[in-house]
Short mmCIF file of the C-alpha atoms (twelve columns), coordinates in Angstrom:
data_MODEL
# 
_entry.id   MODEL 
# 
loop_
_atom_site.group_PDB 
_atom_site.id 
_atom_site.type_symbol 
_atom_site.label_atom_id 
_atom_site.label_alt_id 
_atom_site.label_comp_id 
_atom_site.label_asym_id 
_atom_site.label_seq_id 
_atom_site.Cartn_x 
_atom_site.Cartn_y 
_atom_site.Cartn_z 
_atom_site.pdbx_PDB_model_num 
ATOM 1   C CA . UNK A 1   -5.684  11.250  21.510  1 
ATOM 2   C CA . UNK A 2   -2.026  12.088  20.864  1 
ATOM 3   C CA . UNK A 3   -1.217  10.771  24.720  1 
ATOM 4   C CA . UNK A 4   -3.055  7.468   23.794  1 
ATOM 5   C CA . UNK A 5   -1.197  6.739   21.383  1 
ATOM 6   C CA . UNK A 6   2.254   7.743   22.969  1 
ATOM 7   C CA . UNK A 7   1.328   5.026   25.612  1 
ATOM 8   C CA . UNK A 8   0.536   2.739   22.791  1 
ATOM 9   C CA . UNK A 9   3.789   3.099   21.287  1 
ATOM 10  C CA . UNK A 10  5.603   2.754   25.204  1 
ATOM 11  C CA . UNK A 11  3.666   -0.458  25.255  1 
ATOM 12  C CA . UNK A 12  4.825   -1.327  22.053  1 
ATOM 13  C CA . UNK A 13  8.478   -0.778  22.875  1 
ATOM 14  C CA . UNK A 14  8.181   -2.984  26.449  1 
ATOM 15  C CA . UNK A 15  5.878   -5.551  24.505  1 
ATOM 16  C CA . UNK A 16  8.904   -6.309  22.356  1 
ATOM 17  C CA . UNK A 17  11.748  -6.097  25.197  1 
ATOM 18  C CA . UNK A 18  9.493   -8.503  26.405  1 
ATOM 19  C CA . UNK A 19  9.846   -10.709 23.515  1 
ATOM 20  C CA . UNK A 20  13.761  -10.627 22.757  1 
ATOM 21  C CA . UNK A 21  14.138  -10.914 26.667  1 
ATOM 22  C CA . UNK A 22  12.375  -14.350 26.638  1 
ATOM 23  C CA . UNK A 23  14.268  -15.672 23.029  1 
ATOM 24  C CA . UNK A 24  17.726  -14.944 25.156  1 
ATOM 25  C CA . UNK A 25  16.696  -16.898 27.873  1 
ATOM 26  C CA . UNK A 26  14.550  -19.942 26.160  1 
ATOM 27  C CA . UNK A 27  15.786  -20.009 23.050  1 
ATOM 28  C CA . UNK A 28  12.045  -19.688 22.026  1 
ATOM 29  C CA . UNK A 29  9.264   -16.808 20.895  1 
ATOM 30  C CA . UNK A 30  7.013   -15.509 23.756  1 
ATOM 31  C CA . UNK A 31  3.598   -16.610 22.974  1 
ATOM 32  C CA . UNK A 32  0.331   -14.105 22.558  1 
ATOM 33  C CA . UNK A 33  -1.708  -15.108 25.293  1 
ATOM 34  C CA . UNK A 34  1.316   -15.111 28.175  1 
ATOM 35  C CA . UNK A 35  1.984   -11.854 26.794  1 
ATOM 36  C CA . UNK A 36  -0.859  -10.565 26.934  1 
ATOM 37  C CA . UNK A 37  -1.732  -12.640 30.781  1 
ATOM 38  C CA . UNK A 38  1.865   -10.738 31.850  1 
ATOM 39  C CA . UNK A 39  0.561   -7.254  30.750  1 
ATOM 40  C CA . UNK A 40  -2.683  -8.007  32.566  1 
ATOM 41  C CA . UNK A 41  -0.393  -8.135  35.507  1 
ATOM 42  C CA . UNK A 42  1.700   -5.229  34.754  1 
ATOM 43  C CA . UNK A 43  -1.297  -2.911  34.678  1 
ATOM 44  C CA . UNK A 44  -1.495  -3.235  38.584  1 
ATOM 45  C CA . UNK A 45  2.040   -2.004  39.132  1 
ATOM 46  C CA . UNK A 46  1.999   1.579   40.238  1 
ATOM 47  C CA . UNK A 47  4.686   2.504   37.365  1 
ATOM 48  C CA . UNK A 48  2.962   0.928   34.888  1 
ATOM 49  C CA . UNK A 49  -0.826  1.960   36.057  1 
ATOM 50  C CA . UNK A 50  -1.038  4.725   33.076  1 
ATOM 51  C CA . UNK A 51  -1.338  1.937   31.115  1 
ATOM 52  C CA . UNK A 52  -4.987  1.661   31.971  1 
ATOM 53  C CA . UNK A 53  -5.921  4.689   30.271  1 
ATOM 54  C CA . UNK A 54  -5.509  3.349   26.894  1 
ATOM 55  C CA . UNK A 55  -8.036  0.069   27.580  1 
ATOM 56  C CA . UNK A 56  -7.559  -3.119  27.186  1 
ATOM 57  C CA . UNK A 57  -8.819  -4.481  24.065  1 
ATOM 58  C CA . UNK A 58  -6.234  -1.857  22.394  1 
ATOM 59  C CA . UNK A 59  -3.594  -3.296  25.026  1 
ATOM 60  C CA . UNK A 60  -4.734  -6.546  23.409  1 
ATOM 61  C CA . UNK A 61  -4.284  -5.400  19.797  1 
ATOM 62  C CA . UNK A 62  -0.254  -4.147  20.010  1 
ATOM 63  C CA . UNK A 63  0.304   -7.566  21.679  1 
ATOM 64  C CA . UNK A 64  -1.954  -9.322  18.557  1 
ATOM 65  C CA . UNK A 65  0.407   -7.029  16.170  1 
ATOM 66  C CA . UNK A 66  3.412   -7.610  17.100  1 
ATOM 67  C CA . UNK A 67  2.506   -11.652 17.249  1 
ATOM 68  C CA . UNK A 68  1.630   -11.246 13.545  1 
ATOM 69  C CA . UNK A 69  4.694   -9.492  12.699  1 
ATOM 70  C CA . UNK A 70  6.863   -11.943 14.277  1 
ATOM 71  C CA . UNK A 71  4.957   -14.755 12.457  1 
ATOM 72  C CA . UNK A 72  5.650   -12.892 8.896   1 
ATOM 73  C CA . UNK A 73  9.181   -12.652 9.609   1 
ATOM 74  C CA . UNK A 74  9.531   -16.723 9.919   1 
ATOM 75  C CA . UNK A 75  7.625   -17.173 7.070   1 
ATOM 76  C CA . UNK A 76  9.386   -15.032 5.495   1 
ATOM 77  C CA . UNK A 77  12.766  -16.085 6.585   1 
ATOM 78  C CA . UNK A 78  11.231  -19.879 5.923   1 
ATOM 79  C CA . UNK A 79  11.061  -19.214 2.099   1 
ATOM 80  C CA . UNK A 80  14.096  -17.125 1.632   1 
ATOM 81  C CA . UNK A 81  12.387  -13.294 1.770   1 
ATOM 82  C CA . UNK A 82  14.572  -10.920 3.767   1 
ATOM 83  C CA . UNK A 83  12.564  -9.490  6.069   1 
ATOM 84  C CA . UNK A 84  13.253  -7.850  9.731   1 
ATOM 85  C CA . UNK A 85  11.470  -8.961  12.826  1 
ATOM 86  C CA . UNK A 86  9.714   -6.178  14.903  1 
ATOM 87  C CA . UNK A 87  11.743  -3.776  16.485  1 
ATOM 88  C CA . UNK A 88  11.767  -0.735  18.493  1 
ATOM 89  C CA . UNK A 89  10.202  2.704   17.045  1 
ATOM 90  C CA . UNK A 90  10.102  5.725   18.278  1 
ATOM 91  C CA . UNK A 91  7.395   6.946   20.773  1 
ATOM 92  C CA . UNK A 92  6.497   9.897   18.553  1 
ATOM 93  C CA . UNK A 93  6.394   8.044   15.226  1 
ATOM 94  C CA . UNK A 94  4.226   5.611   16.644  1 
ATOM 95  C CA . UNK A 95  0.738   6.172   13.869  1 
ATOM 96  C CA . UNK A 96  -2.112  4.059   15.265  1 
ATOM 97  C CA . UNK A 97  -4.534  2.967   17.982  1 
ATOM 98  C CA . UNK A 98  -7.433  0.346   17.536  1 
ATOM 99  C CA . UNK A 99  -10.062 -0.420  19.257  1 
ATOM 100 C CA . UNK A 100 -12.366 -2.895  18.791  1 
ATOM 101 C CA . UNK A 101 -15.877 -3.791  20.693  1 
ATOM 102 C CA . UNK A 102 -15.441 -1.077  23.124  1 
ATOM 103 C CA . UNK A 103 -13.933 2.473   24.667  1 
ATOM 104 C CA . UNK A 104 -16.044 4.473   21.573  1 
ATOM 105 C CA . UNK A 105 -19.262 5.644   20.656  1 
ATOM 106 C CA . UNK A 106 -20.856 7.159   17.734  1 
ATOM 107 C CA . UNK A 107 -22.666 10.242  17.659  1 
ATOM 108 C CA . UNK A 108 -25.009 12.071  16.050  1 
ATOM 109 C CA . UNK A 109 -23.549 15.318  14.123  1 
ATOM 110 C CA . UNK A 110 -20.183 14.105  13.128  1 
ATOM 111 C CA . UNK A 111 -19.521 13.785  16.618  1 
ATOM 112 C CA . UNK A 112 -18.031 10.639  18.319  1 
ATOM 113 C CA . UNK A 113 -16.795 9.899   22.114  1 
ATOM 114 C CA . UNK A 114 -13.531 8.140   22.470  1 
ATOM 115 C CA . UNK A 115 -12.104 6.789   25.960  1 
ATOM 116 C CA . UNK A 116 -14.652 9.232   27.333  1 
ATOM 117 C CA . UNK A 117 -13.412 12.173  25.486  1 
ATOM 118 C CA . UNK A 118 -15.681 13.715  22.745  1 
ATOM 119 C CA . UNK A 119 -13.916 14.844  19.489  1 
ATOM 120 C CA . UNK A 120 -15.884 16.692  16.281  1 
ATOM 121 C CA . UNK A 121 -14.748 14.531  13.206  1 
ATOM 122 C CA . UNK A 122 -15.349 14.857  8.858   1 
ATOM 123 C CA . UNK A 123 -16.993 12.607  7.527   1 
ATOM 124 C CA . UNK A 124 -15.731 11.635  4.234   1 
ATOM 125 C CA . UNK A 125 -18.591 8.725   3.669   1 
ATOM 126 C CA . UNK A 126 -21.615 7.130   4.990   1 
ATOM 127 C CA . UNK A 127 -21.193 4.485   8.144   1 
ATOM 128 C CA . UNK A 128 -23.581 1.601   7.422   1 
ATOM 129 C CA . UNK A 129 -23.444 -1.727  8.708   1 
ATOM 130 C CA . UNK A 130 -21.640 -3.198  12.233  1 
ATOM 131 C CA . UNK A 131 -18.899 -1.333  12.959  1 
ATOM 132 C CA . UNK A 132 -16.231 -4.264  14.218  1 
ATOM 133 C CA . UNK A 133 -13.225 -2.152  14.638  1 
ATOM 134 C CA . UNK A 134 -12.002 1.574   14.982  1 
ATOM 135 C CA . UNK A 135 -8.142  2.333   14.177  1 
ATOM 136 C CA . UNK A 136 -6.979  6.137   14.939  1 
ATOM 137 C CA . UNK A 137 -4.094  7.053   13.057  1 
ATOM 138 C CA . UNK A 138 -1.946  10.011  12.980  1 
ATOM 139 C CA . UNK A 139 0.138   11.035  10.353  1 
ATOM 140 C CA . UNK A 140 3.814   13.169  10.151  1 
ATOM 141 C CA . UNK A 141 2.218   16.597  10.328  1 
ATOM 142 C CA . UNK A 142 -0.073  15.392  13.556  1 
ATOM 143 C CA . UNK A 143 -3.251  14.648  11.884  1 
ATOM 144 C CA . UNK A 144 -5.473  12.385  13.199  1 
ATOM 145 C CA . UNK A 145 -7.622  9.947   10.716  1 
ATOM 146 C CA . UNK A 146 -10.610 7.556   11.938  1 
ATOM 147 C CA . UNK A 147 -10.502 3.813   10.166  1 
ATOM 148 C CA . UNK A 148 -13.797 2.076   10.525  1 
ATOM 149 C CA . UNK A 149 -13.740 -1.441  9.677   1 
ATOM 150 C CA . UNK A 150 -17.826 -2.584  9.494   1 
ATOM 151 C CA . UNK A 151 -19.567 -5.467  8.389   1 
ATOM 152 C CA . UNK A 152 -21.817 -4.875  5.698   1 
ATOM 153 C CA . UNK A 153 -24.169 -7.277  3.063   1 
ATOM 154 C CA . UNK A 154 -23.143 -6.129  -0.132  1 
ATOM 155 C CA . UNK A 155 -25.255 -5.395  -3.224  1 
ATOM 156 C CA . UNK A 156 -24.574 -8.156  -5.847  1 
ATOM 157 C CA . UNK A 157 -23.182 -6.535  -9.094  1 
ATOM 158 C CA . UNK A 158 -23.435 -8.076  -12.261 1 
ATOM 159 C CA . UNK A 159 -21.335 -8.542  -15.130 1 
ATOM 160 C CA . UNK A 160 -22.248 -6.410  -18.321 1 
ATOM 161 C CA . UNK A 161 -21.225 -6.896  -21.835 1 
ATOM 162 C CA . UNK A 162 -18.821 -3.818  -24.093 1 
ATOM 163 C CA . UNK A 163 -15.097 -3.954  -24.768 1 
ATOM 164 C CA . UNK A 164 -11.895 -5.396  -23.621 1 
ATOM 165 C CA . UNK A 165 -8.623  -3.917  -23.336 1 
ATOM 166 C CA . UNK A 166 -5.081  -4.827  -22.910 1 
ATOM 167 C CA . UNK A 167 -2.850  -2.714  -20.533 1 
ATOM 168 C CA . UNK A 168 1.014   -2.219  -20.766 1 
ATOM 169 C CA . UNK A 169 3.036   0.247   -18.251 1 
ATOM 170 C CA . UNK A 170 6.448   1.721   -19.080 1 
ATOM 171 C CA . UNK A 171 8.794   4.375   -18.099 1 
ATOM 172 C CA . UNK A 172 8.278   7.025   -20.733 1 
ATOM 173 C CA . UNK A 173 4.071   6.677   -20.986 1 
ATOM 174 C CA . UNK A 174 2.348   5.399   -17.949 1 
ATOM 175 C CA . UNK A 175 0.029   3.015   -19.618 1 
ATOM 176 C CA . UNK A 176 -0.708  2.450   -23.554 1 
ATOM 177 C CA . UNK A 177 -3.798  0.550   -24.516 1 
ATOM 178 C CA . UNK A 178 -4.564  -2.402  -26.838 1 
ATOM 179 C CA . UNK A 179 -6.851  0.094   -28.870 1 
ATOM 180 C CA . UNK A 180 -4.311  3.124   -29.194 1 
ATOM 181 C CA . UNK A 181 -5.101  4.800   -25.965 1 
ATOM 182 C CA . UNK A 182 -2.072  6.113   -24.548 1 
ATOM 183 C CA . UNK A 183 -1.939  8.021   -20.702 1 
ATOM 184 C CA . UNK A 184 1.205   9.751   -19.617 1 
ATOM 185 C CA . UNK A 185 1.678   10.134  -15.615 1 
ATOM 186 C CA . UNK A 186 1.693   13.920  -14.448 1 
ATOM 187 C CA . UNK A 187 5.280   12.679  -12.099 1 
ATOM 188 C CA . UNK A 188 4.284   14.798  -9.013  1 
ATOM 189 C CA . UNK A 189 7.197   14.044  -7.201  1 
ATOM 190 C CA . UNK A 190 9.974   15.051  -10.063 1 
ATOM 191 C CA . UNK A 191 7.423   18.670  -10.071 1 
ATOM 192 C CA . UNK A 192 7.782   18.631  -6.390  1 
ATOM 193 C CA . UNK A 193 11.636  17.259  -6.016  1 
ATOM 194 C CA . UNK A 194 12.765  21.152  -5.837  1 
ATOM 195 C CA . UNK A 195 9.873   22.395  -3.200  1 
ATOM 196 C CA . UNK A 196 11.266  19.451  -0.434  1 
ATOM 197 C CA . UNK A 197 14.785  20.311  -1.618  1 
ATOM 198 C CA . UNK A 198 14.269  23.608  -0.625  1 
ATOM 199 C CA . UNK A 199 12.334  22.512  2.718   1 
ATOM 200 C CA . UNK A 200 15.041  20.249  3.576   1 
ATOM 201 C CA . UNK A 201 17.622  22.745  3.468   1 
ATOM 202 C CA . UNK A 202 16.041  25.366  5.398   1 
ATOM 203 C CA . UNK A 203 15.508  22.388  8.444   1 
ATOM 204 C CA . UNK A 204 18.980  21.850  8.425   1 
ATOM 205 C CA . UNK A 205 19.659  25.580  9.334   1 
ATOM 206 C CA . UNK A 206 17.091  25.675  12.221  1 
ATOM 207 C CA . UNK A 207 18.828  25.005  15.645  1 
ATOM 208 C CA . UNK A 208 18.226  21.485  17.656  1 
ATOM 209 C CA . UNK A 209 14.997  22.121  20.052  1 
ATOM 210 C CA . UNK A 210 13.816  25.083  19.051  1 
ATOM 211 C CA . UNK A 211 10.099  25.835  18.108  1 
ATOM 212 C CA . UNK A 212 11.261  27.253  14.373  1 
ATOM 213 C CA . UNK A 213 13.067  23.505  13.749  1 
ATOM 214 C CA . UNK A 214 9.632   22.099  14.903  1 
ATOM 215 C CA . UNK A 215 7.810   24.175  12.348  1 
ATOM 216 C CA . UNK A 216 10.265  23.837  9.629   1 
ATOM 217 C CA . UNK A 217 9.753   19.770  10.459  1 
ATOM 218 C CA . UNK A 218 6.417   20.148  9.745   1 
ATOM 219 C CA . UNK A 219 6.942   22.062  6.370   1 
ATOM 220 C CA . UNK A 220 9.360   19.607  5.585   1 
ATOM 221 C CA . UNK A 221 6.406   16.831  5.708   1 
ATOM 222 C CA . UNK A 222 3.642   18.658  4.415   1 
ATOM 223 C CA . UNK A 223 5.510   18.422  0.819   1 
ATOM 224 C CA . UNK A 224 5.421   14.458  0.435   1 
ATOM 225 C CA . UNK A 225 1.936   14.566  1.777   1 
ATOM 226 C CA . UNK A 226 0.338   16.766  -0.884  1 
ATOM 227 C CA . UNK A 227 2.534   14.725  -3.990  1 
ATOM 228 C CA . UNK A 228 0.874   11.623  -2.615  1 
ATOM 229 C CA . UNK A 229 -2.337  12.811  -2.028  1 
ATOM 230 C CA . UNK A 230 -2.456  14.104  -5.804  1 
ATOM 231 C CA . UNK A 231 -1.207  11.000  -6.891  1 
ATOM 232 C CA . UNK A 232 -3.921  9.042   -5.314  1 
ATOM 233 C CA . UNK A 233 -6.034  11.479  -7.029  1 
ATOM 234 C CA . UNK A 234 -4.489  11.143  -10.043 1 
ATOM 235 C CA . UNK A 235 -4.757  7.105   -10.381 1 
ATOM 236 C CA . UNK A 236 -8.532  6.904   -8.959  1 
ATOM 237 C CA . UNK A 237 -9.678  9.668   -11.701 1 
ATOM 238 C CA . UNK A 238 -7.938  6.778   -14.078 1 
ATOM 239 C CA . UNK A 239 -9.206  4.075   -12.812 1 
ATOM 240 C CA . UNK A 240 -12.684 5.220   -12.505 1 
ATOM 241 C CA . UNK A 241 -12.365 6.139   -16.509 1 
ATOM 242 C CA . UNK A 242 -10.777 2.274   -17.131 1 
ATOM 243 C CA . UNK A 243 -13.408 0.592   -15.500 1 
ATOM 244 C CA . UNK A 244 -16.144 2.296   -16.459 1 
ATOM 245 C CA . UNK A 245 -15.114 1.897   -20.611 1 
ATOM 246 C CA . UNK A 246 -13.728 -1.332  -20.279 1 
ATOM 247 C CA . UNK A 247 -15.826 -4.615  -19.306 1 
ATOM 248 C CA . UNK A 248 -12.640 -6.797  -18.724 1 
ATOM 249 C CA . UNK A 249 -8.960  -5.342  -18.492 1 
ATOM 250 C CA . UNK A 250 -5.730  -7.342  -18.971 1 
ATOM 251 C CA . UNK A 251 -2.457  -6.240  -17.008 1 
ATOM 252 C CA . UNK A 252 0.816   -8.027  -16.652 1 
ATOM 253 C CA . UNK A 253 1.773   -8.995  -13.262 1 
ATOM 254 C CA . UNK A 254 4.434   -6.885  -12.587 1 
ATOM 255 C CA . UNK A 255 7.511   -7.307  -10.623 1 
ATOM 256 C CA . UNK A 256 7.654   -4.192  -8.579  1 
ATOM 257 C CA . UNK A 257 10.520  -4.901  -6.048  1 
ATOM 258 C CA . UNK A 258 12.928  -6.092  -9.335  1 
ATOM 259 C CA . UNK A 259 11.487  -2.335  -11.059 1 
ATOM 260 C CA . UNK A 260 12.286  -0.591  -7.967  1 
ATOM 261 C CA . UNK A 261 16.180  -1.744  -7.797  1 
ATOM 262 C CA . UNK A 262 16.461  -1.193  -10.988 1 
ATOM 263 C CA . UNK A 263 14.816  2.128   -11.717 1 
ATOM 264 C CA . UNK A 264 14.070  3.054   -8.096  1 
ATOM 265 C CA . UNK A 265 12.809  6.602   -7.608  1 
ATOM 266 C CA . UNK A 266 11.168  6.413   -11.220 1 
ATOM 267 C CA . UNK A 267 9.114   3.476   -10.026 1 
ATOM 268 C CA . UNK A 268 8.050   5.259   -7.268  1 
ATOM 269 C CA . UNK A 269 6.952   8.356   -8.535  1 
ATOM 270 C CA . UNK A 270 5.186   6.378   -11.075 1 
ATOM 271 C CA . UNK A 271 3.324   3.904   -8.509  1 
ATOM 272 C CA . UNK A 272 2.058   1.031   -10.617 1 
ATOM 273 C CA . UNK A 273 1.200   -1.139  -7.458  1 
ATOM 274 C CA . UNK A 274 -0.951  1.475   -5.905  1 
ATOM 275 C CA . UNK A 275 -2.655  2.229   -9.622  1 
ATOM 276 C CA . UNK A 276 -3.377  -1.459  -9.810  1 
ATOM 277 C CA . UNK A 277 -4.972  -1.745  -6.627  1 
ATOM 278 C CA . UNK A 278 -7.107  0.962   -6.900  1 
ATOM 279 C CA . UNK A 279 -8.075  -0.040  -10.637 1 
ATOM 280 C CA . UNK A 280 -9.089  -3.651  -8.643  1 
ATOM 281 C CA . UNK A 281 -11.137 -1.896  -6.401  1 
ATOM 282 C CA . UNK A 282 -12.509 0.218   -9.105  1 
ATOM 283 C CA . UNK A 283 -13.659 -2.669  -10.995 1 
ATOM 284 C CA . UNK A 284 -15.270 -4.828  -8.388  1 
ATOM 285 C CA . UNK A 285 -17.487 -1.854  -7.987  1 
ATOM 286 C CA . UNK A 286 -18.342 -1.548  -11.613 1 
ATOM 287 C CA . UNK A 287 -18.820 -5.145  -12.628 1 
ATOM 288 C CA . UNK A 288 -15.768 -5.668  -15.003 1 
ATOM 289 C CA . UNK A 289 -12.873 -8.064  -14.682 1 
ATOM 290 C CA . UNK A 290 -9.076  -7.503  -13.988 1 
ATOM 291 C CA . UNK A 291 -7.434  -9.788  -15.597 1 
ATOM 292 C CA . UNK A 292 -3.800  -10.192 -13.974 1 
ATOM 293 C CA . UNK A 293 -1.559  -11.966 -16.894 1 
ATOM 294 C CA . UNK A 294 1.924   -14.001 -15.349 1 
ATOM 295 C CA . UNK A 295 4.916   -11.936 -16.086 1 
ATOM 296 C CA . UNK A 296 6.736   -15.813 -16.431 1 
ATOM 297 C CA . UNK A 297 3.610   -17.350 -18.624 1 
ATOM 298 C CA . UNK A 298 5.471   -18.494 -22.206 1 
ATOM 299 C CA . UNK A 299 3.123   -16.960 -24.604 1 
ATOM 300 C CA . UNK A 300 4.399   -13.939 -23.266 1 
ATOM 301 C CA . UNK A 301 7.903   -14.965 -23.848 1 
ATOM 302 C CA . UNK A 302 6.850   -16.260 -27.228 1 
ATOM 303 C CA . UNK A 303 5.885   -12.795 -28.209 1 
ATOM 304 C CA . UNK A 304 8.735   -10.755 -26.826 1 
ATOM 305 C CA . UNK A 305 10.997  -13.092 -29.395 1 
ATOM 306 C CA . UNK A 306 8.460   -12.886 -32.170 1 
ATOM 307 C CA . UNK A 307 8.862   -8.702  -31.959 1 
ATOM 308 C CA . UNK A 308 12.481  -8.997  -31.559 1 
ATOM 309 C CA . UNK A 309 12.649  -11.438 -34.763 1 
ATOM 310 C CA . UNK A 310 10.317  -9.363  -36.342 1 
ATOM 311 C CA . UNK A 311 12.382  -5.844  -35.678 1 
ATOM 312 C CA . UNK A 312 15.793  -8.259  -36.852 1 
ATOM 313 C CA . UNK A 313 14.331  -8.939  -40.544 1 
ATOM 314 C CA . UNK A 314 13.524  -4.816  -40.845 1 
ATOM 315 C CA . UNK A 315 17.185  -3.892  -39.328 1 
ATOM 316 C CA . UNK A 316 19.709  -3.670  -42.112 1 
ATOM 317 C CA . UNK A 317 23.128  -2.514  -39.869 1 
ATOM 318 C CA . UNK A 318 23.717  -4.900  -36.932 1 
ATOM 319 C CA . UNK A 319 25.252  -1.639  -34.989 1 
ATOM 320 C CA . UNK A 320 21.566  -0.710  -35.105 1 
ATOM 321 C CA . UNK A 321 20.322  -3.314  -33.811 1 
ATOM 322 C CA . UNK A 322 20.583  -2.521  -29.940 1 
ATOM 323 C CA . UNK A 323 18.302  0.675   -29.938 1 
ATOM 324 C CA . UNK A 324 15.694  -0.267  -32.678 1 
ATOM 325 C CA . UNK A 325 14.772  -3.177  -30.515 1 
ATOM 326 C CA . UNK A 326 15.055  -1.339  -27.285 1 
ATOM 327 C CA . UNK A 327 12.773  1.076   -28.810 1 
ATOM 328 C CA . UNK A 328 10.452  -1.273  -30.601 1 
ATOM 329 C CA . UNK A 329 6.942   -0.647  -31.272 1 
ATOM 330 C CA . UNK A 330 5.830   -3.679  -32.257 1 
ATOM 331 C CA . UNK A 331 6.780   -5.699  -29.227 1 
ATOM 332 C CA . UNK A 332 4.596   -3.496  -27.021 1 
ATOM 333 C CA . UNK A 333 1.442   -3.862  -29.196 1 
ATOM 334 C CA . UNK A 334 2.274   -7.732  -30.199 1 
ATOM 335 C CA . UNK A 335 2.287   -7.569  -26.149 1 
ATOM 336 C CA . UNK A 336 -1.142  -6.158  -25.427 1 
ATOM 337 C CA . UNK A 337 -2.585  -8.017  -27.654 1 
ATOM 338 C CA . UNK A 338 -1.031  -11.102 -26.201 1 
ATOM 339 C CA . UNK A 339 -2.740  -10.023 -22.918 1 
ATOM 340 C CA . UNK A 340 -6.214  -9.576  -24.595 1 
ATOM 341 C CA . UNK A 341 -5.937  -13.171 -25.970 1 
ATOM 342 C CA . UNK A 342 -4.877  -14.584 -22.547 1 
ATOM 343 C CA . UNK A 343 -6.943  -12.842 -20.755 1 
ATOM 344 C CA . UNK A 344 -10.389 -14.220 -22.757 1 
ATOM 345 C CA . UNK A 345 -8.896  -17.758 -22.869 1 
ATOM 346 C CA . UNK A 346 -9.757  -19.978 -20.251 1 
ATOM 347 C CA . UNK A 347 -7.981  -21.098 -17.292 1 
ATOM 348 C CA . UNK A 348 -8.129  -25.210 -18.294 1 
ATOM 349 C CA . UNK A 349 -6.526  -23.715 -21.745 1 
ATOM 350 C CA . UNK A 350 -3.726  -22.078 -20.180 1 
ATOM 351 C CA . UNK A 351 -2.926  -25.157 -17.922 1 
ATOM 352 C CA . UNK A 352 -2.742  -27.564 -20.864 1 
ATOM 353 C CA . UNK A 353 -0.478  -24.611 -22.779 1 
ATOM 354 C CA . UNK A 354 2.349   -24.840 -20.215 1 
ATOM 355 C CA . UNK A 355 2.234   -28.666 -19.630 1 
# 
C-alpha cells in the first residue's frame, strides 16, 4: 500500500507539471478529460508503465482532484479569498488513495483484498449499505486508515420535545450555558507543548539519514497525534451530553479565521470549529436542532450595547471603565439569552427585523 500511494503522489506531481506546462503555453487551464485522455496515453510508455499498478479509476481520481482544486482557487480568487492553486508535494507526504467501483474486495473476518493484495484491517463500525468509494490514507507516523463512503437509506428521526439552551464560547471557559452550565476545555496541547518541545529538540541532534533521525521523526509526530486524538475525544463526550439534554441548541456563528489571527494558538488548542461540527453531527443523530445565530444579525449588536450601557450606569470611575466591561458578566448572559430568543423565532420574523 505505501508504494501505491508513492506512485499516486508521482502522478500527482506530473499531473500538475502538466497543468502549469499548458497555462505557459495557452494562456489557459488544461481541462479534466484531456488530462486524463493524455495519461491514458502515458500509461503505454515504458517509463511511465508502473503507473498501471495503481489502476485507473484512482489514476482518474488525482486528475478529478486536482481539477477541483484548481476550480476552488478561481472561485476563490473571483470573490477576493486568498487562496493557492495546487502545487507540488512531496512524494512521501502524499496521505491518500481512492478507489472507487473497482481494484477492492471485501472480506469476511476483517479481511479485505486491495489491487490483489490481501491486508487484515479493524473494524471500528458496521459496513451497511453500497459501498461507492474506498479512500486509503496514511498518516505522519505511517498508519494506514480505510474511508468507506456507502450509500445507505437512513432511519427517519423525529423531533422530541424538553429544553433549549443558548451556547457562548470564550477564551477563559470553553462554553457557558443559558441555564448556568459552564464547561472548561482540558487544553491538551498547552499540557503537551513541553513533551513535543522536548521531541523536537532531541530530532535536531540526530544526524541527516540516519535510522535514529528516522525514529526520533516518528516520536516527534506521535505527540500531535495523541493531543488531537484526545481532543476529538474530548468534544464528542460533549457533544453527545449537549444533544442528548438539549432539544434545540443556539450557537453564534463564529468567525474562526478573524479568532485565529488574533488569538492564534489559543484558538487552536481550543477548536471551536471541530466542536461545532461534531455537536451538528451529534444532533442530527439525536433529533434536536442546532441553531447557528449570525455573528452580524443586529439584535445581537443591540445587546452587546445594552450590557455595555448597562455595566456604564453601575461604573462610578471612568478609569474603570475599560476592564469592568471587558470583564462583564452581564453581556455574556444578556447574549445567550439573545440566542435562545433568536433561535425560537422564526425565520419570516427575522427577515422583517433587519429590513
Amino acid at each position: 500500500m505505501y508504494q501505491a500511494i508513492n506512485i499516486a503522489g508521482y502522478i500527482y506531481n506530473h499531473c500538475i507539471g502538466l497543468h502549469r506546462r499548458y497555462y505557459r503555453l495557452y494562456g489557459k487551464s488544461l481541462k479534466l478529460y484531456q488530462l486524463q485522455k493524455h495519461i491514458t496515453k502515458l500509461k503505454k510508455r515504458p517509463q511511465y508503465v508502473f503507473w498501471n499498478e495503481l489502476g485507473s479509476q484512482a489514476i482518474q481520481d488525482i486528475a478529478e482532484r486536482i481539477d477541483r482544486g484548481y476550480k476552488l482557487f478561481f472561485r476563490n480568487l473571483k470573490h477576493g479569498i486568498k487562496s493557492a492553486p495546487p502545487s507540488y508535494k512531496k512524494v512521501k507526504k502524499y496521505r491518500s488513495v481512492t478507489l472507487k467501483q473497482c481494484g477492492y474486495k471485501l472480506l469476511d473476518g476483517n479481511r479485505l483484498t486491495i489491487m490483489g493484495q490481501r491486508y487484515k484491517y479493524y473494524k471500528s463500525r458496521d459496513i451497511g449499505g453500497t459501498i461507492k468509494t474506498l479512500t486509503i490514507k496514511r498518516d505522519a507516523l505511517g498508519d494506514l486508515y480505510l474511508y468507506l463512503v456507502c450509500d445507505i437509506k437512513e432511519n427517519l428521526i423525529l423531533p422530541r420535545t424538553g429544553n433549549s439552551v443558548g451556547l457562548d464560547f470564550g477564551l477563559k471557559t470553553f462554553l457557558v450555558a443559558s441555564d448556568g452550565m459552564e464547561k472548561e476545555s482540558p487544553l491538551f496541547y498547552k499540557q503537551g507543548f513541553n513533551e513535543i518541545r522536548w521531541r523536537n529538540r532531541a530530532l535536531s541532534r540526530k544526524k541527516q539519514g540516519s535510522h535514529n533521525r528516522k525514529q526520533a521523526q516518528l516520536n516527534l509526530a506521535r505527540a500531535p497525534k495523541k493531543i488531537a486524538n484526545q481532543r476529538k475525544d474530548h468534544h464528542f463526550k460533549l457533544a453527545q451530553e449537549l444533544a442528548g439534554n438539549y432539544v434545540a441548541i443556539c450557537v453564534e456563528d463564529l468567525n474562526i479565521k478573524a479568532m485565529q489571527r488574533l488569538w492564534g494558538r489559543k484558538i487552536n488548542d481550543l477548536g471551536h470549529g471541530q466542536f461545532l461540527s461534531i455537536l451538528a453531527h451529534q444532533c442530527a443523530k439525536t433529533g434536536s436542532r442546532l441553531i447557528s445565530i449570525d455573528r452580524f444579525y443586529r439584535q445581537v449588536k443591540l445587546a452587546l450595547i445594552a450590557a455595555i450601557f448597562s455595566m456604564l450606569c453601575l461604573s462610578k470611575s471612568v478609569d474603570g471603565l475599560v476592564p469592568i466591561v471587558g470583564q462583564s458578566i452581564i453581556e455574556t448572559r444578556m447574549l445567550r439569552i439573545i440566542f435562545i430568543g433568536l433561535g425560537r423565532q422564526p425565520l419570516e420574523e427575522r427577515l422583517q427585523d433587519l429590513l
